[in-house]
C-alpha positions as CSV (number, residue, x, y, z in Angstrom):
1,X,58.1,-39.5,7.3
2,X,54.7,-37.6,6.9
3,X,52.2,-37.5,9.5
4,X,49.2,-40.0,9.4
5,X,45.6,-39.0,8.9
6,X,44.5,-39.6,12.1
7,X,47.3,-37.7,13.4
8,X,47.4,-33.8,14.0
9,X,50.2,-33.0,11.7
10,X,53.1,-31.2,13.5
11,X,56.8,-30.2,13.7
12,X,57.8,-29.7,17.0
13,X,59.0,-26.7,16.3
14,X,56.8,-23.8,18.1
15,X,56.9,-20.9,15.6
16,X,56.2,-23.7,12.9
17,X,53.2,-25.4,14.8
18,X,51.2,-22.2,14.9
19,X,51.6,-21.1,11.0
20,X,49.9,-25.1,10.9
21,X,47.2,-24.4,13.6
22,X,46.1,-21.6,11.5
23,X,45.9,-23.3,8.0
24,X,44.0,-26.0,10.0
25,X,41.6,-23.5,11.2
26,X,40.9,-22.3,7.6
27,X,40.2,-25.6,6.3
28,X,43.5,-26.3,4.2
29,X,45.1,-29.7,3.6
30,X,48.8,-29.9,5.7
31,X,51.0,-32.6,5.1
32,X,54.6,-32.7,7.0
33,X,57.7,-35.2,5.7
34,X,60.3,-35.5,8.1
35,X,63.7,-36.5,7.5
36,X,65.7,-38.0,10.2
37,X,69.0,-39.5,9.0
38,X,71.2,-36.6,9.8
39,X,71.3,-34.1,11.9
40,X,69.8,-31.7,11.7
41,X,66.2,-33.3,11.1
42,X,64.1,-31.3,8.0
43,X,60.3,-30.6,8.0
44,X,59.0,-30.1,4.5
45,X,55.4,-28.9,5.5
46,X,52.8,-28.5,1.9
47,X,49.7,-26.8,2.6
48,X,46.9,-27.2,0.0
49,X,43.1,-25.9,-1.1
50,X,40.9,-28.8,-1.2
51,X,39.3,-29.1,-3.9
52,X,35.2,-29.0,-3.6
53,X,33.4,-31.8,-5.5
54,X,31.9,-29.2,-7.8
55,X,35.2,-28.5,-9.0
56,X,36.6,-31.9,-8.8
57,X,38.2,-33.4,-12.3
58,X,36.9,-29.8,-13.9
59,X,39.2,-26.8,-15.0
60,X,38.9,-24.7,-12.5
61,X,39.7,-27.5,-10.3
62,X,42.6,-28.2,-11.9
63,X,43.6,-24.1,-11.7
64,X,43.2,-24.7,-7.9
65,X,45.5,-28.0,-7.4
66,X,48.6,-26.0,-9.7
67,X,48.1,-22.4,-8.2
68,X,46.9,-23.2,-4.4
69,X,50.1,-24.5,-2.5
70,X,52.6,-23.2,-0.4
71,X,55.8,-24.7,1.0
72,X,57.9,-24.1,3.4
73,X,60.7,-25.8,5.0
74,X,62.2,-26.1,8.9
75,X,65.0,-27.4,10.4
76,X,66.2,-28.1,14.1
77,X,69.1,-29.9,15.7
78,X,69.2,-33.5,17.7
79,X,71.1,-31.6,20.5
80,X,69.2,-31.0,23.7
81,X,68.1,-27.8,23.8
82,X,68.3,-27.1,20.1
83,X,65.6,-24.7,18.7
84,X,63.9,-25.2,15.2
85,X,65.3,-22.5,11.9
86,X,63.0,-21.2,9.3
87,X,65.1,-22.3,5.8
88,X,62.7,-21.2,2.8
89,X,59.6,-21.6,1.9
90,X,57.3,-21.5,-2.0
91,X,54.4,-20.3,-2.6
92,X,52.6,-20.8,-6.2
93,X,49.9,-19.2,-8.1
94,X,48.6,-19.2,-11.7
95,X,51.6,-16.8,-12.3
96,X,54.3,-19.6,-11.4
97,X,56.2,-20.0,-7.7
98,X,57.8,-17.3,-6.1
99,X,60.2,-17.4,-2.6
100,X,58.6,-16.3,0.6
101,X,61.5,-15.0,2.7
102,X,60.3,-14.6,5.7
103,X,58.0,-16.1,8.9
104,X,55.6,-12.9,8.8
105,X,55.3,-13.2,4.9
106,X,54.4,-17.3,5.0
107,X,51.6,-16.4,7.7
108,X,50.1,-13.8,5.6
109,X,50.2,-16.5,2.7
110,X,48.5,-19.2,4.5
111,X,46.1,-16.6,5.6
112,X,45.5,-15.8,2.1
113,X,45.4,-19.3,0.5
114,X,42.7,-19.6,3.8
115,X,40.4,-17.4,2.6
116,X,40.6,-18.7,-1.5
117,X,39.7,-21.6,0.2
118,X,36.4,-20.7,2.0
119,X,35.6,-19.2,-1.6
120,X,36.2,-22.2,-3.4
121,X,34.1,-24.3,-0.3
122,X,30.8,-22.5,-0.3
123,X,29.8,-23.2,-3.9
124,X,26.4,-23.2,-3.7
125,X,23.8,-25.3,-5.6
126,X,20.7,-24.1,-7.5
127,X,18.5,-24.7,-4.6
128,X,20.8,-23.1,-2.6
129,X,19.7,-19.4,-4.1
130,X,17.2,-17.7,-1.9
131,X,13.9,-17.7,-3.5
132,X,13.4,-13.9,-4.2
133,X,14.3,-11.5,-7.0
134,X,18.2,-10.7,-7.1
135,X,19.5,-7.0,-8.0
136,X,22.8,-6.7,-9.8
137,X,25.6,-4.6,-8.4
138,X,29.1,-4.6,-10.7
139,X,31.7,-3.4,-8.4
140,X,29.4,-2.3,-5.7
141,X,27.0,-0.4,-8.1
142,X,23.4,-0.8,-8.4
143,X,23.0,-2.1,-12.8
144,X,20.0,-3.9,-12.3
145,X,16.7,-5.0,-10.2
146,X,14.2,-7.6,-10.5
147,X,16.0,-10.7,-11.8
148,X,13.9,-13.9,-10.8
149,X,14.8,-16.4,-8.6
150,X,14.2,-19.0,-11.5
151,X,17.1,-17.1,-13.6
152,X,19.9,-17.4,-11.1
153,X,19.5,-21.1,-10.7
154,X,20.1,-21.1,-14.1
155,X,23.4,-19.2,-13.9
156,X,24.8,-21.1,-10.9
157,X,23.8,-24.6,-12.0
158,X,25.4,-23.7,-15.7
159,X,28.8,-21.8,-13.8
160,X,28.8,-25.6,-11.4
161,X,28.7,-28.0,-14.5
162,X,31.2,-25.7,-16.6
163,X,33.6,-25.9,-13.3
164,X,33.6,-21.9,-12.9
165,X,34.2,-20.3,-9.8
166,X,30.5,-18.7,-7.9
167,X,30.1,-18.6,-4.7
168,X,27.6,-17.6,-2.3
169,X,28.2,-15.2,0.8
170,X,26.7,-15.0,4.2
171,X,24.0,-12.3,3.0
172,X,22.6,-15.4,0.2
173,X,24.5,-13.6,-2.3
174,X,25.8,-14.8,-5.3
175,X,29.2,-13.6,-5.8
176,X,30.9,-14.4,-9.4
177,X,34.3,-11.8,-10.0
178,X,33.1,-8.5,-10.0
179,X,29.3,-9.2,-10.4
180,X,27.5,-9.8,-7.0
181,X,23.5,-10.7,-6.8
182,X,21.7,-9.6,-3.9
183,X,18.0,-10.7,-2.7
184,X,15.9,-8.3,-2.7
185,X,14.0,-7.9,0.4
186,X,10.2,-7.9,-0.6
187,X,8.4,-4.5,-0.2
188,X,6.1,-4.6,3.5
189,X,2.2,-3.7,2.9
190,X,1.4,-1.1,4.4
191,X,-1.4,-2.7,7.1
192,X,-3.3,1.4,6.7
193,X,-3.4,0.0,3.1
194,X,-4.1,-2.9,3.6
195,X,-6.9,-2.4,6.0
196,X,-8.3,0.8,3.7
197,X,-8.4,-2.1,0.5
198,X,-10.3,-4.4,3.3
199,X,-13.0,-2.0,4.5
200,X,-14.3,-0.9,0.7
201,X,-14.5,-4.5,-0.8
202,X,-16.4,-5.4,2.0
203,X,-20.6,-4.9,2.4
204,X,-21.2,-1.9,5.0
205,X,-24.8,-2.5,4.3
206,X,-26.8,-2.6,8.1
207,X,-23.0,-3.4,9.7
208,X,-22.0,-2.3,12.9
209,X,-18.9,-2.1,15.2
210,X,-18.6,-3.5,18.7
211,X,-15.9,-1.0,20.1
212,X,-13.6,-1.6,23.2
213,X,-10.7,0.6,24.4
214,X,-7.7,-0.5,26.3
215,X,-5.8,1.7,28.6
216,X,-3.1,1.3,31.2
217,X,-4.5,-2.9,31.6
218,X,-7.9,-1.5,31.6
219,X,-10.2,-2.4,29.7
220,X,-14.0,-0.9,28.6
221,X,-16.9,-1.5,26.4
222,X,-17.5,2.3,24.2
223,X,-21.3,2.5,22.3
224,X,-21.3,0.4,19.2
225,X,-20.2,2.4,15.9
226,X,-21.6,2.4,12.5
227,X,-19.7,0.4,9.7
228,X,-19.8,3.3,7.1
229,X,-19.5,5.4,9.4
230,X,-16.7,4.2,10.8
231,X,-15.2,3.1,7.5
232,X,-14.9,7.2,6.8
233,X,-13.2,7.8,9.8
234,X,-10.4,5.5,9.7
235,X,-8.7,7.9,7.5
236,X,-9.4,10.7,9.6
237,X,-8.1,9.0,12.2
238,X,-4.5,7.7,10.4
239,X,-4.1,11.4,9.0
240,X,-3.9,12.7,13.0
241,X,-1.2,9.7,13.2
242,X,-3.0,6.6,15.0
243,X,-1.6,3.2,13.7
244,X,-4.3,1.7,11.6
245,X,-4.1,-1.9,10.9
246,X,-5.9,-5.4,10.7
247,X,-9.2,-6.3,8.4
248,X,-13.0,-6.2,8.0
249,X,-13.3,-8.1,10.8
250,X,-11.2,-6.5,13.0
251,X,-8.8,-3.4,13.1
252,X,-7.2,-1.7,15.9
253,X,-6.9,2.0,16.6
254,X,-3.7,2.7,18.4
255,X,-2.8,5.9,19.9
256,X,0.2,5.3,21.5
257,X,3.0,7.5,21.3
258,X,0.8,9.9,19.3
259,X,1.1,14.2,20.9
260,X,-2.5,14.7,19.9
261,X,-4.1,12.1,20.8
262,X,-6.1,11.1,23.2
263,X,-4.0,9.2,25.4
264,X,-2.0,6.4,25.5
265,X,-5.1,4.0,24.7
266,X,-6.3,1.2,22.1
267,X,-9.7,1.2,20.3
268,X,-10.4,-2.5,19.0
269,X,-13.3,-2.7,16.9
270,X,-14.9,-6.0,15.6
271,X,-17.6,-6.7,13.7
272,X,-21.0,-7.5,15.4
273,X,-22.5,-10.2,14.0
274,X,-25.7,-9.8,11.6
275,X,-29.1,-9.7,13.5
276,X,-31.3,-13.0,12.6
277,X,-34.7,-13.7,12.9
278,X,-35.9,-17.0,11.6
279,X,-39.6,-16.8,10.1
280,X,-41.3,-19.7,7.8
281,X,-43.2,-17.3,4.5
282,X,-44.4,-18.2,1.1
283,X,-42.3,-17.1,-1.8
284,X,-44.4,-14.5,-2.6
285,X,-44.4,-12.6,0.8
286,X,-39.8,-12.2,0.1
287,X,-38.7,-8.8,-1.1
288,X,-35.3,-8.0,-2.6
289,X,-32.7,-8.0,-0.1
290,X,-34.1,-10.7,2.2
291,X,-32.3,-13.6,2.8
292,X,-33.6,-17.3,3.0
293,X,-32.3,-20.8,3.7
294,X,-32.6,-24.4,1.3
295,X,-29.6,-26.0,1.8
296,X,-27.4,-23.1,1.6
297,X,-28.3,-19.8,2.2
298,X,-29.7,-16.9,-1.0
299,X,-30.1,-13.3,-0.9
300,X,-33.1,-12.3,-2.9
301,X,-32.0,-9.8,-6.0
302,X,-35.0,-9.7,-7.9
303,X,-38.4,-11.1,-7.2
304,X,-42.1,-11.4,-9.2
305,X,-44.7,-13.6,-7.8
306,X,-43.3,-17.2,-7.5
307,X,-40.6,-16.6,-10.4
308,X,-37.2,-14.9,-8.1
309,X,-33.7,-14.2,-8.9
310,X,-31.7,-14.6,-5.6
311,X,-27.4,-15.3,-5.2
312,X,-25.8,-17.7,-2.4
313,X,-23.3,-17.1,-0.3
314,X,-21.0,-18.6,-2.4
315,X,-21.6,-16.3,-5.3
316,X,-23.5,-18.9,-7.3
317,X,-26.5,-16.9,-8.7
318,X,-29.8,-18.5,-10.3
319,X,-33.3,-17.1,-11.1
320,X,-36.1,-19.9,-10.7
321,X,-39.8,-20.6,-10.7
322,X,-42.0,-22.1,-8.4
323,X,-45.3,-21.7,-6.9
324,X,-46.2,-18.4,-5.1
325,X,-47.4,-19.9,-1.9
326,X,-44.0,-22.8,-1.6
327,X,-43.3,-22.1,2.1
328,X,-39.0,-21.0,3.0
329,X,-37.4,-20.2,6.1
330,X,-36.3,-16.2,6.0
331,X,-33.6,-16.0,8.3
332,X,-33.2,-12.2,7.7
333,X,-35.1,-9.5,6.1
334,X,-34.2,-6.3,4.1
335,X,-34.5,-3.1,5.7
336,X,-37.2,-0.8,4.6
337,X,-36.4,2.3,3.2
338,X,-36.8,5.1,5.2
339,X,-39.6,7.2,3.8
340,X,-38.7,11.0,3.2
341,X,-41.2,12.7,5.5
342,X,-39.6,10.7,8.0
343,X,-36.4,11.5,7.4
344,X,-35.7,15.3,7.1
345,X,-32.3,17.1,5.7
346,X,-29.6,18.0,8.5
347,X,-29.0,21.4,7.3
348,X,-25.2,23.4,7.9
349,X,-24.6,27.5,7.7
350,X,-21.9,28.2,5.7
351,X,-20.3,31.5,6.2
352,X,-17.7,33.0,4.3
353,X,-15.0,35.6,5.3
354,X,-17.7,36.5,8.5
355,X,-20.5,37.6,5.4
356,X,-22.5,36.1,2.9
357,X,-24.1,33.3,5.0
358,X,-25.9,30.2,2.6
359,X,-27.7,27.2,4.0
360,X,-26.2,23.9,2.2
361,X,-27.2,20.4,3.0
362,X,-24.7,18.7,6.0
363,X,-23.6,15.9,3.5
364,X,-22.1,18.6,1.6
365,X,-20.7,20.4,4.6
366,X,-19.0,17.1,5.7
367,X,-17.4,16.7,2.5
368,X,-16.1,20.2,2.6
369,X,-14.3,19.3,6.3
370,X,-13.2,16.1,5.2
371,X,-11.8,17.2,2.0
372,X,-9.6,19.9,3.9
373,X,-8.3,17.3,6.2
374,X,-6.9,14.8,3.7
375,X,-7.2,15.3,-0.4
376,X,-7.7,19.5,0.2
377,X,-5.3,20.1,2.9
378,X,-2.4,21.4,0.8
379,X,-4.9,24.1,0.2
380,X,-5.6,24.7,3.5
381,X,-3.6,27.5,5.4
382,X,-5.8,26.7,8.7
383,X,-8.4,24.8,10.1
384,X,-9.6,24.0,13.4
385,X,-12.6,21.3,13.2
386,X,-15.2,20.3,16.3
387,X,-17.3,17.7,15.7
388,X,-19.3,18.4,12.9
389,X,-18.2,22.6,13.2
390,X,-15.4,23.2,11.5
391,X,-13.2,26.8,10.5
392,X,-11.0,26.5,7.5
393,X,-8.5,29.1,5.6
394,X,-7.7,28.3,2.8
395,X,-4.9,29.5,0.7
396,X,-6.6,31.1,-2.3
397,X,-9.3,33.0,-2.9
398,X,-11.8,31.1,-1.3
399,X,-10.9,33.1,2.1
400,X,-12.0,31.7,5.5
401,X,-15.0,29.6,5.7
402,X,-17.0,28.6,8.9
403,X,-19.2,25.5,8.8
404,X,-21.6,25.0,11.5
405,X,-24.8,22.8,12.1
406,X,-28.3,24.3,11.9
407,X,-30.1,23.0,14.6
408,X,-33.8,21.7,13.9
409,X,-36.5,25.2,14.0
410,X,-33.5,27.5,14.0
411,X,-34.2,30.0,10.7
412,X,-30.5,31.4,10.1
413,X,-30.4,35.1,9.5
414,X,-29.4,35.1,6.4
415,X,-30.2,37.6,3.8
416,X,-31.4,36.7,0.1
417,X,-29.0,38.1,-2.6
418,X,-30.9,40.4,-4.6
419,X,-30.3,39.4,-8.6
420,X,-28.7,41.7,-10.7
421,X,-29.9,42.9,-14.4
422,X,-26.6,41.0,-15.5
423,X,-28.3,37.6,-13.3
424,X,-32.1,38.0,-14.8
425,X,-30.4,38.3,-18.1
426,X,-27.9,35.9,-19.1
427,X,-25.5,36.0,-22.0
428,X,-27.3,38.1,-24.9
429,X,-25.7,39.7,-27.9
430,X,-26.7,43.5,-29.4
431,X,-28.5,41.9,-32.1
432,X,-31.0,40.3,-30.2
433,X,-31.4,42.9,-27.7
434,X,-32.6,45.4,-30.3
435,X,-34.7,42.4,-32.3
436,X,-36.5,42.4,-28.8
437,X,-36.5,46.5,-28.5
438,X,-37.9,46.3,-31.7
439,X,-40.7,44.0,-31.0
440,X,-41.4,44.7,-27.5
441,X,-41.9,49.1,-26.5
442,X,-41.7,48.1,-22.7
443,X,-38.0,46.9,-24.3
444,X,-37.4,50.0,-25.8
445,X,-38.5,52.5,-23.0
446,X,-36.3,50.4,-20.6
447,X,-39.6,49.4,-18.3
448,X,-39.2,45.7,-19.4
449,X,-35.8,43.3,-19.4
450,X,-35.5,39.9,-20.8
451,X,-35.4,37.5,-18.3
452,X,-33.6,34.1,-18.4
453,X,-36.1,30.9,-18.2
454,X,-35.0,29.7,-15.2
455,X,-34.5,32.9,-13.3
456,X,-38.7,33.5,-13.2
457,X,-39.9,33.6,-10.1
458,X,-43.8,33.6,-9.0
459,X,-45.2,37.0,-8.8
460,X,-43.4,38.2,-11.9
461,X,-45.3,40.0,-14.6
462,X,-44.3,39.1,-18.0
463,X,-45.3,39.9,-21.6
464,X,-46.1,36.5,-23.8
465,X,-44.0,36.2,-26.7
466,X,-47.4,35.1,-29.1
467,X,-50.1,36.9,-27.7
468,X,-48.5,40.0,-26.3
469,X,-50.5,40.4,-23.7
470,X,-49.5,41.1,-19.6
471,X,-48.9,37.9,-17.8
472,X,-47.7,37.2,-14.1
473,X,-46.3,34.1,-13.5
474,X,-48.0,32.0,-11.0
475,X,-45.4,29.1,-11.3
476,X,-42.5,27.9,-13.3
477,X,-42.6,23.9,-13.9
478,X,-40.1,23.2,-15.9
479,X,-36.8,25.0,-17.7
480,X,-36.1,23.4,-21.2
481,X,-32.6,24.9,-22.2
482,X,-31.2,27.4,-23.7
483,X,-32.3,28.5,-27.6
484,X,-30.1,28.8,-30.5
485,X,-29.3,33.3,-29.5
486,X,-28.5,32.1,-25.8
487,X,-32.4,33.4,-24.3
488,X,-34.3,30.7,-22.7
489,X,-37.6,29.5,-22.7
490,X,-39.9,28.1,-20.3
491,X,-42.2,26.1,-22.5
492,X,-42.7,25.3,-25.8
493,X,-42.8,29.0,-27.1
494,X,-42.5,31.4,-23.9
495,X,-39.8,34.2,-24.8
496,X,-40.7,36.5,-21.6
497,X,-39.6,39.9,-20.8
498,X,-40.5,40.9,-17.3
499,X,-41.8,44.6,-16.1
């Protein structure tokens, strides 16, 4: 008599019960004939892999019904009291059947047969694979990254219609004998990078910051920072360790958790938004850079009279004619150029190894700091940096080199390197030397040199090379280039020699 499907099937017997319980649990098929008509009463108990559907009327499904079975057989007495006896119990696999001899032994078969079945179940489908590159692994070593998603639907969908085992685990692998296929977890952006990439496609041009910093659930307004500006110091500022990240629009600053930094505060910068003025003008009165409304709204790239080439703001670019005085609404105009009187050069001393002192433009000074902080700094032994002061050792023989503004009517003490014979002169052979001796006495008697072109200075006296007659240089225009023998000119035909 075997059980009925809507039955639990069961012995009776306590010891045989549980080995059922647990091939229940794992999902196997149990079946139990009983045979009453003597005593004692036998329980033939057949546990099974189902079969999944993928595998159903297939080889491999076949290989499952003939290998995946196990028998076993109980018996117990009619007499009160009587307990149930283990008798035998037949296990077979693609090898052919062998005895299990004991209670132990059957468990660990079921247990076995158990997981064979959860293999078999979770046969995944081609929309089943997780839709990122796979790497290879053949017996837990790395073969091979990069395999699309595309290409392992292939392989699972041909493995499912062939009736060959695959299987997928509870990582989205795809497990087939020894091979396993792992997703690949995509690489994160880094937001620093991300942010970087942001700030330089984007226009700086007249852009500014509104800056606030949050603290301890407190928050303040800070003065309003320049875009380029600022642009330049976000990777001063991720080099010292602050977490850099968001967009054009808006990036924080966050110096949490950072030793050097100045606290345990937020900067949050947005973009202000652009400065408008509305003004009605004739086309003639627009300049390059201003920006007008029609239906959409142009920026002005080239103008003459009525005829202007202008771009929208959705890249569409056209140049067009129309009359001079055809009236448009200017919502924003370019800004002027700053005229150079107006505008004089921020000046730095740069002194080196606490001696020779130069004066160098502050542009190049910043450059020199900034380029020690992040490109240079595997150069740099030391550097302390203030502002826009800064003191740097480097590793080679550059030695150490102090940077410092010069503040407006300060003259810096700095003494004017006197020019050597070897500076005045340049690069000339023996042969043109006594060519010049020869043609020149103040050559010969050592009274006159040959000076390079573009080392005259005003107040010189020189000999001309066609007339031969005393000169002294009031001032030197221009420098043309070095001749053919290495001398210079200054000129068209000005060979000098200087007393």
């Amino acid at each position: 008599m075997a059980a009925s499907a809507s039955q639990t099937p069961a012995t009776g017997i306590a010891d045989a019960d549980k080995i059922i319980n647990l091939a229940l649990a794992y999902g196997l098929t149990v079946t139990v004939n009983t045979t009453e008509r003597e005593d004692p009463t036998t329980y033939l108990v057949r546990f099974e892999i189902p079969i999944p559907a993928a595998y159903a009327g297939k080889q491999l499904g076949r290989a499952i019904a003939a290998a995946g079975t196990l028998t076993m057989i109980w018996t117990k007495s009619n007499r009160k009291g009587a307990r149930g006896r283990f008798e035998e119990a037949t296990v077979w696999s693609a090898e052919g059947s062998r005895p299990v001899p004991t209670v132990p032994a059957v468990t660990a078969c079921v247990e076995r047969l158990g997981d064979d079945a959860n293999k078999y179940d979770a046969v995944p489908s081609p929309k089943d694979v997780i839709d990122v590159p796979h790497a290879l692994h053949i017996d837990g070593e790395l073969r091979r990254e990069g395999i699309p998603a595309e290409h392992m639907r292939r392989i699972v969908s041909n493995r499912r219609s062939r009736g060959h085992l695959v299987h997928q685990d509870e990582q989205g692998a795809i497990c087939i004998d020894n091979r396993r296929y792992v997703p690949q977890t995509p690489l994160a952006v880094d937001p620093y990078e991300a942010l970087v990439e942001s700030l330089y496609e984007a226009d700086m041009t007249s852009v500014t910051y509104d800056v606030t910093a949050s603290e301890d659930g407190t928050t303040r307004s800070c003065p309003s920072q320049d875009g380029k500006r600022l642009r330049r110091a976000v990777g001063i500022k991720h080099s010292y360790g602050a977490r850099v990240e968001g967009d054009a629009e808006r990036f924080t600053v966050d110096w949490r958790g950072v030793a050097n930094g100045p606290g345990e505060i937020v900067f949050t910068c947005q973009r202000a938004p652009l400065a408008r003025t509305s003004e009605r003008v004739k086309v003639s009165e627009l300049e390059v850079g201003d920006v007008f409304v029609t239906r959409c709204a142009w920026t002005v790239l080239a103008i003459d009279g009525g005829t202007f080439t202008a771009v929208s703001n959705e890249g569409q670019k056209v140049t067009q004619t129309v009359p001079e005085d055809t009236m448009v609404l200017r919502v924003r105009r370019a800004s002027p150029p700053r005229p150079a009187s107006d505008a004089p050069q921020r000046l730095h001393m740069r002194t080196v190894n606490d001696g020779t002192t130069e004066v160098i433009p502050t542009r190049d000074a910043l450059a020199e700091i900034n380029h020690a902080m992040m490109d240079g700094k595997g150069g740099v032994r030391e550097m302390s940096a203030s502002r826009s002061s800064a003191r740097i050792v480097y590793k080679d023989n550059r030695g150490t080199v102090e940077l410092r503004p010069l503040d407006e009517g300060q003259r810096p003490d700095v003494q004017e390197r006197r020019p050597t014979t070897r500076d005045l002169t340049g690069p000339i052979d023996d042969a043109h030397l006594a060519f010049l001796a020869q043609t020149y006495a103040a050559v010969a008697d050592r009274t006159a040199i040959p000076v390079r072109a573009d080392m005259l200075r005003p107040g010189m006296d020189v000999i001309a090379a066609v007339r031969r007659e005393d000169r002294t240089v009031d001032t030197a225009k221009h420098y043309n280039g070095p001749s053919r023998r290495g001398s210079t000119s200054l000129g068209p035909s000005a060979s000098t020699t200087t007393a």
